[in-house]
N, CA, C and O atoms as CSV, one atom per row, in Angstrom:
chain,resi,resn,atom,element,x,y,z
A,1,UNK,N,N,143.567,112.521,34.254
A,1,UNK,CA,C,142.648,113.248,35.116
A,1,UNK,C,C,142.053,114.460,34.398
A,1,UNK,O,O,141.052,115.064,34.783
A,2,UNK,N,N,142.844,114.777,33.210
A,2,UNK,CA,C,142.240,116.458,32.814
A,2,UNK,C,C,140.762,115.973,31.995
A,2,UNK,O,O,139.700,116.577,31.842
A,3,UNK,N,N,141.271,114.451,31.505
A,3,UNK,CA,C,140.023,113.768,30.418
A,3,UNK,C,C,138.972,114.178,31.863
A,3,UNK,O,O,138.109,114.949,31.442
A,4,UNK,N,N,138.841,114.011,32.853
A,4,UNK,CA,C,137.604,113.520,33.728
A,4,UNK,C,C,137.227,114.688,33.966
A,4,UNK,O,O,136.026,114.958,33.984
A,5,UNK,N,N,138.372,115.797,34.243
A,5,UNK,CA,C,137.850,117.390,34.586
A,5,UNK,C,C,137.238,117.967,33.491
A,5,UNK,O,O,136.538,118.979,33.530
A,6,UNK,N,N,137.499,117.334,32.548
A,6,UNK,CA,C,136.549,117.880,30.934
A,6,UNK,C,C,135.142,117.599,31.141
A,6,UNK,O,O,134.116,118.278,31.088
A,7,UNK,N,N,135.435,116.293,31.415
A,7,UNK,CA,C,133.491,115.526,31.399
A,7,UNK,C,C,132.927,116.139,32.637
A,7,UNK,O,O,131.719,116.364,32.701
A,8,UNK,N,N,133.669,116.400,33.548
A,8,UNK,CA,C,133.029,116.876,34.646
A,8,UNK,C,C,132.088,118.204,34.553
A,8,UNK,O,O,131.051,118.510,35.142
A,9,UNK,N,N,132.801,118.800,33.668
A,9,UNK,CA,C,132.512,120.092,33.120
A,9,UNK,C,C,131.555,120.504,32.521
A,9,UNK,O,O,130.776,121.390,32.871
A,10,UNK,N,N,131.556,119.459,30.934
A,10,UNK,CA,C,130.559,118.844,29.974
A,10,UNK,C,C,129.402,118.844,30.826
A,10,UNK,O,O,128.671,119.829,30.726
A,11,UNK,N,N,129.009,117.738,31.830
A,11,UNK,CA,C,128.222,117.682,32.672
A,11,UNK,C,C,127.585,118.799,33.729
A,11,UNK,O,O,126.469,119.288,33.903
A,12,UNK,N,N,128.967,118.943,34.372
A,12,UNK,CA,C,127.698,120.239,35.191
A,12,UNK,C,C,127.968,121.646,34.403
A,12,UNK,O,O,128.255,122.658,35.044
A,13,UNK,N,N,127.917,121.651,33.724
A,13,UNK,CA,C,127.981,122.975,33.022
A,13,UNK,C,C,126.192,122.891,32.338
A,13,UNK,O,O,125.802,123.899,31.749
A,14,UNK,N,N,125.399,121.908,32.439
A,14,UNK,CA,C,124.391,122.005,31.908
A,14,UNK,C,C,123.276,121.077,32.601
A,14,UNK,O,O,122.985,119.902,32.380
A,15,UNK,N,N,122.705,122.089,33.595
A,15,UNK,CA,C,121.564,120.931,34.738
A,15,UNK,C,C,120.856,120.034,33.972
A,15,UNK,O,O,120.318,119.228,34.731
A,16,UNK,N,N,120.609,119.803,32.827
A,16,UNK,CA,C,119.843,118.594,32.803
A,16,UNK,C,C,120.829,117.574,32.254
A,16,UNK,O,O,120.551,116.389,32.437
A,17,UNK,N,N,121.960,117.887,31.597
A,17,UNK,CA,C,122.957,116.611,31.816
A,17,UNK,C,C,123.268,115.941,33.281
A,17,UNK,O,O,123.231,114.782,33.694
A,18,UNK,N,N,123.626,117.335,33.938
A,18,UNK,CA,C,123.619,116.880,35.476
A,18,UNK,C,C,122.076,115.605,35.812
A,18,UNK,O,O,122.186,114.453,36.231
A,19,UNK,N,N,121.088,116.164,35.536
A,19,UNK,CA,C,120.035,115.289,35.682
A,19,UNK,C,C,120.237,114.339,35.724
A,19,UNK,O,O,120.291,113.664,36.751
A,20,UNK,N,N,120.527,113.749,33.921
A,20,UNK,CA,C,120.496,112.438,33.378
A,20,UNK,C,C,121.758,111.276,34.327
A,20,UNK,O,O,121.791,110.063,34.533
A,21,UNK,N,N,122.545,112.303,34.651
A,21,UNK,CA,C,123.744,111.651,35.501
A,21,UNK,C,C,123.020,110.447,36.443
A,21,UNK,O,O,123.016,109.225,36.589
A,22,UNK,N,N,122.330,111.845,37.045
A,22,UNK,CA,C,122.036,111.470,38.713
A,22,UNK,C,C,120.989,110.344,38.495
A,22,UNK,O,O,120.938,109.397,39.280
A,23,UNK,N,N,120.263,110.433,37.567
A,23,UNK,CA,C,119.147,109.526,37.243
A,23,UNK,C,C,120.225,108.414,37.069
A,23,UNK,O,O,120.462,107.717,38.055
A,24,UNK,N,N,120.731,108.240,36.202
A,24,UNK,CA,C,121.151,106.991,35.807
A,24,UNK,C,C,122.096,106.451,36.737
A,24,UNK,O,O,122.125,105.228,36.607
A,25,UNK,N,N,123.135,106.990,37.908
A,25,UNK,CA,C,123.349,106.691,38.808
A,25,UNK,C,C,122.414,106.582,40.055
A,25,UNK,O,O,122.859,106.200,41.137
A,26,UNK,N,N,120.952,106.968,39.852
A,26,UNK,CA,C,120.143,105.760,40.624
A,26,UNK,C,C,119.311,104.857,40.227
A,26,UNK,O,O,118.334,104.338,40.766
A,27,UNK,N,N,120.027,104.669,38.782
A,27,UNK,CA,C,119.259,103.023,38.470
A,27,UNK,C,C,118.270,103.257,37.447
A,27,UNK,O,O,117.664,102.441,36.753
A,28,UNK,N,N,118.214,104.549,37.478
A,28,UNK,CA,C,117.130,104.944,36.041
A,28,UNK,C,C,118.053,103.956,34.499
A,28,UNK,O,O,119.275,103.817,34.441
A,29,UNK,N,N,117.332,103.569,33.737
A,29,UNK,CA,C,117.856,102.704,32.643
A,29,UNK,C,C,117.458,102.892,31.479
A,29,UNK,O,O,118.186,103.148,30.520
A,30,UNK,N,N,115.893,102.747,31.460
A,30,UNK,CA,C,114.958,102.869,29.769
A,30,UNK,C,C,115.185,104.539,30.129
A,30,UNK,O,O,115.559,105.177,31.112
A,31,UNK,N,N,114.798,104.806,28.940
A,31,UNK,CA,C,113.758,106.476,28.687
A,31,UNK,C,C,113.159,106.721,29.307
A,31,UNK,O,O,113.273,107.621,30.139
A,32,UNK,N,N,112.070,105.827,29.093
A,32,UNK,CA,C,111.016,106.136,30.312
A,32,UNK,C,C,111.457,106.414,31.529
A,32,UNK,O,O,111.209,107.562,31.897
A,33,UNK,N,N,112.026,105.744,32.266
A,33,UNK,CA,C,112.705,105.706,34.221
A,33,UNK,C,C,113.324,107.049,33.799
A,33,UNK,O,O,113.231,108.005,34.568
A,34,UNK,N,N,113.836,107.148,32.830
A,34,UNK,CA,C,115.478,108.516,32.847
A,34,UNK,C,C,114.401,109.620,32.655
A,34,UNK,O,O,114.458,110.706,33.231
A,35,UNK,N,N,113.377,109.239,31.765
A,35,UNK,CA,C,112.267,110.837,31.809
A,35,UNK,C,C,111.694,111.318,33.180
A,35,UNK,O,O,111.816,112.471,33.595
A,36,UNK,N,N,110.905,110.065,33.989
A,36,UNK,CA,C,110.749,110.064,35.281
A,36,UNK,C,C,111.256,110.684,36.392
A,36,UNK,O,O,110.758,111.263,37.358
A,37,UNK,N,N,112.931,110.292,35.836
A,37,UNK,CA,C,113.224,110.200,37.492
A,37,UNK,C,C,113.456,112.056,37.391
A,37,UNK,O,O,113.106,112.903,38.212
A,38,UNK,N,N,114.366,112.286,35.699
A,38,UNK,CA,C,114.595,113.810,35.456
A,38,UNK,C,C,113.890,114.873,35.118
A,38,UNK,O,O,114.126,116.079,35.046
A,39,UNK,N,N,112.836,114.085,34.893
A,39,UNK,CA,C,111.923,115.547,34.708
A,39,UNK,C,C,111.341,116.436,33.271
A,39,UNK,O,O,110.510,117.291,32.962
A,40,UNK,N,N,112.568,115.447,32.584
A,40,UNK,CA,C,112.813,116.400,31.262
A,40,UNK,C,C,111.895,115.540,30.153
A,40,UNK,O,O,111.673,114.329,30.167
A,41,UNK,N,N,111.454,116.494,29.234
A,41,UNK,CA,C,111.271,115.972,28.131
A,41,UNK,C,C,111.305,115.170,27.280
A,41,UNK,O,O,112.262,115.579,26.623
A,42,UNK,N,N,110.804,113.926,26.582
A,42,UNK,CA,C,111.559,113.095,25.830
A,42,UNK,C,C,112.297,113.268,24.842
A,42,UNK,O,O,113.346,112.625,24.855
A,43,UNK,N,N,112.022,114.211,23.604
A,43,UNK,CA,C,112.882,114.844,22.862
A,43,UNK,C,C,114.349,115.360,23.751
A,43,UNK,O,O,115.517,114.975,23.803
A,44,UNK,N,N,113.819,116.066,24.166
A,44,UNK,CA,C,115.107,116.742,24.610
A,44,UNK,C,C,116.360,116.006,25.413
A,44,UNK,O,O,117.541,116.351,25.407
A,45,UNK,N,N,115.635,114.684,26.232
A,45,UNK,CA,C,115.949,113.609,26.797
A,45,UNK,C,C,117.084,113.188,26.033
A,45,UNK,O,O,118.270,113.478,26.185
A,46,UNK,N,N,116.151,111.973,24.627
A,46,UNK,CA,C,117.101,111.733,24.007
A,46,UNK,C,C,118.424,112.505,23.099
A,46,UNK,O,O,119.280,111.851,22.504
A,47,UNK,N,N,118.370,114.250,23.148
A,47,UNK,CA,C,118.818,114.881,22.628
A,47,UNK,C,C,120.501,114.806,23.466
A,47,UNK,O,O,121.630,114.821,22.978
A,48,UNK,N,N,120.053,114.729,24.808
A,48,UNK,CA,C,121.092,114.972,25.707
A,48,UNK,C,C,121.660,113.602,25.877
A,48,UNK,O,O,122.884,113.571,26.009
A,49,UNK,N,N,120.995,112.405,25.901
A,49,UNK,CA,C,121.844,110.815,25.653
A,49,UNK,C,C,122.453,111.077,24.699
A,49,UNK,O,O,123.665,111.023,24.906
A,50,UNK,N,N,122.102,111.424,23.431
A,50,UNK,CA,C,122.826,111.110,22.318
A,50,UNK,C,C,124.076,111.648,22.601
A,50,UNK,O,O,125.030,110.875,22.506
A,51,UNK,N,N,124.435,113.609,23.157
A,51,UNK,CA,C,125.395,114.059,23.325
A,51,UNK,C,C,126.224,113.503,24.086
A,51,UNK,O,O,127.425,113.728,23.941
A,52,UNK,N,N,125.783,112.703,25.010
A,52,UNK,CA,C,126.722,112.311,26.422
A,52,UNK,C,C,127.352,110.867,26.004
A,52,UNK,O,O,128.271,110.253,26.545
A,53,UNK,N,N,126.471,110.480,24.731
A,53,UNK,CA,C,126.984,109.275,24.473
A,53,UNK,C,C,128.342,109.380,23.264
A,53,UNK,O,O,129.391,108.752,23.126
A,54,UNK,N,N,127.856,110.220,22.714
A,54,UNK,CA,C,129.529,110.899,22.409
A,54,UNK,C,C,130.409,110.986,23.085
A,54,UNK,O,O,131.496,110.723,22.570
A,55,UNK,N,N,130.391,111.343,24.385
A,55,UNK,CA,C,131.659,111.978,25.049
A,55,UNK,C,C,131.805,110.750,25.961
A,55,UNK,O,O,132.486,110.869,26.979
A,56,UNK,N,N,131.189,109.522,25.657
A,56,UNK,CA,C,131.768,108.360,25.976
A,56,UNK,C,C,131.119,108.162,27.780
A,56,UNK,O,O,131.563,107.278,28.512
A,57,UNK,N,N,130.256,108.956,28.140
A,57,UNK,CA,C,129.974,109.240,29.467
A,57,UNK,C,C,128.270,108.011,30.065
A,57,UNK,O,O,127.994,107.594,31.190
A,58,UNK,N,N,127.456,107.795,28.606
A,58,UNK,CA,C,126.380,106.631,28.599
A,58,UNK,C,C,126.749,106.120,27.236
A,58,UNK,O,O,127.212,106.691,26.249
A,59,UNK,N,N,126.410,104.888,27.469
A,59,UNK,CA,C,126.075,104.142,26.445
A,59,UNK,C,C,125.335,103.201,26.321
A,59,UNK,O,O,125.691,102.270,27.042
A,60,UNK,N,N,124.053,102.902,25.470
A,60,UNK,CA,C,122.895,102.469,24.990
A,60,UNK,C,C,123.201,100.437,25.204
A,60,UNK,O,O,124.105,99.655,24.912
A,61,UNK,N,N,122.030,100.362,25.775
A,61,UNK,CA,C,122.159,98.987,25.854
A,61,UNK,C,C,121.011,98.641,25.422
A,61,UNK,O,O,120.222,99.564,25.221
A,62,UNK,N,N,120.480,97.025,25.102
A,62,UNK,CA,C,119.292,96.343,25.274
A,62,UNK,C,C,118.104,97.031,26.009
A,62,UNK,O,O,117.108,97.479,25.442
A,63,UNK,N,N,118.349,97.057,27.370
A,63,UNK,CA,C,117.412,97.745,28.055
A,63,UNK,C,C,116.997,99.503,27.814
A,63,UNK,O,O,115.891,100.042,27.786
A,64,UNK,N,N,118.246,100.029,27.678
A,64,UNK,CA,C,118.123,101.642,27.510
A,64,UNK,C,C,119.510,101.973,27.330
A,64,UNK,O,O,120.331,101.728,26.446
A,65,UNK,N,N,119.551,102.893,28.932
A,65,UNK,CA,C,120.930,103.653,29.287
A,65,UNK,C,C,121.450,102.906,30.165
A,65,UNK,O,O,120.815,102.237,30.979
A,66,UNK,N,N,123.317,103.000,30.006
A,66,UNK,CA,C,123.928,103.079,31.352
A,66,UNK,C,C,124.986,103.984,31.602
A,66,UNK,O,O,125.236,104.862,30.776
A,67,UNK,N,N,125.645,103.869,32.662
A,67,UNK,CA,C,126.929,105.239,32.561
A,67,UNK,C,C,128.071,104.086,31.948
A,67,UNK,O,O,127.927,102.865,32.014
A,68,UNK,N,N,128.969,104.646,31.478
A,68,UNK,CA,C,130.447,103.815,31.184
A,68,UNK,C,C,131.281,104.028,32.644
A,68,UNK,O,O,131.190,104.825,33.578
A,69,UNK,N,N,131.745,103.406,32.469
A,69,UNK,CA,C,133.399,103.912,33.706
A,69,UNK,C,C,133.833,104.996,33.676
A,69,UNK,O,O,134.601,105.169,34.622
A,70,UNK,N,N,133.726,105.894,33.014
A,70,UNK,CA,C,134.063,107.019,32.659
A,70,UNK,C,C,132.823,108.208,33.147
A,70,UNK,O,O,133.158,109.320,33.553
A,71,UNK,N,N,131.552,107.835,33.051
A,71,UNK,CA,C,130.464,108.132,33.485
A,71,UNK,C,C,130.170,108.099,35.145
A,71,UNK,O,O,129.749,108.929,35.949
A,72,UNK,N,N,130.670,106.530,35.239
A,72,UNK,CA,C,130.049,106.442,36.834
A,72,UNK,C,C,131.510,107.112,37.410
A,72,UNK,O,O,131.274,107.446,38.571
A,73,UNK,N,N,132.665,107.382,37.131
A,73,UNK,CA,C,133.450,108.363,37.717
A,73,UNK,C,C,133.112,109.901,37.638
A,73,UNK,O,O,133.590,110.628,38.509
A,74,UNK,N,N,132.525,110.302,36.908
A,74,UNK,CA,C,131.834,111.650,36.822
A,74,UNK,C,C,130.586,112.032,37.336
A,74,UNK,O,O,130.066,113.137,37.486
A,75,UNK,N,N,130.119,110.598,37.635
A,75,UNK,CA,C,129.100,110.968,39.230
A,75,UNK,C,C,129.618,110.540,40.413
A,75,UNK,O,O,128.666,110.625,41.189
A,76,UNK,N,N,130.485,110.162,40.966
A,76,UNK,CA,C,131.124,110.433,41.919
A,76,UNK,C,C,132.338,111.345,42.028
A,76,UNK,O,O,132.919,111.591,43.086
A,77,UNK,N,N,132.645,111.795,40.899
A,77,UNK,CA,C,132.897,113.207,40.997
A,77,UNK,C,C,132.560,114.752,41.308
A,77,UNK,O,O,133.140,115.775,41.670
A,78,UNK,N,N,130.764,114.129,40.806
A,78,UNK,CA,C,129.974,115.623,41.338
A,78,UNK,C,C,129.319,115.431,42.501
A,78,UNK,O,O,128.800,116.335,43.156
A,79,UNK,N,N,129.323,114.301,42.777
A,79,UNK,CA,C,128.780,113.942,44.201
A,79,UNK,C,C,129.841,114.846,45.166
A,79,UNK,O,O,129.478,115.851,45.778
A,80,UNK,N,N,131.056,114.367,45.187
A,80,UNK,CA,C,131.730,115.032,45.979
A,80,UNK,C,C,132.316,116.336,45.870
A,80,UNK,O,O,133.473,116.527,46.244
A,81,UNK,N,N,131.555,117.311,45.353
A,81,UNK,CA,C,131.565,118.696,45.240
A,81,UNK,C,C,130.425,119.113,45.476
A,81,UNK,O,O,130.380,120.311,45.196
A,82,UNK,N,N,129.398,118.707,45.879
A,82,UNK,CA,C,128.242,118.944,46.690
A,82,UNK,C,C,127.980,118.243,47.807
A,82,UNK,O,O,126.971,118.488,48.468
């Protein structure tokens, strides 16, 4: 559990990771949808996949993005603190 309170952290400790979360837990996938749905930049976009894909939270598919298990538990983690 402390691994998940880390990522949790990782995540909302920085609103546009929070973003990319929420995007991709509603189905956002390519770049494009994840720029869309978040708002953010494409540079900076992929700046913040790359980081999150380190910490094991997305990882890159065919199509784009998705969350890992580890990911889609860290959006229903921040879900339920708001």
């Amino acid at each position: 559990m402390a691994e998940a309170e880390e990522l949790v952290g990782f995540v909302s400790g920085n609103v546009r990771r929070r973003q990319v979360v929420e995007a991709l837990s509603k189905g956002g996938e390519t770049v494009e949808q994840l720029e869309k749905l978040s708002r953010i930049p494409r540079l900076m976009l992929n700046n913040i996949l790359t980081d999150m894909e380190g910490k094991n939270i997305v990882r890159k598919t065919k199509a784009g993005f998705t969350l890992t298990p580890e990911g889609e538990n860290v959006a229903r983690l921040l879900k339920s603190m708001h």
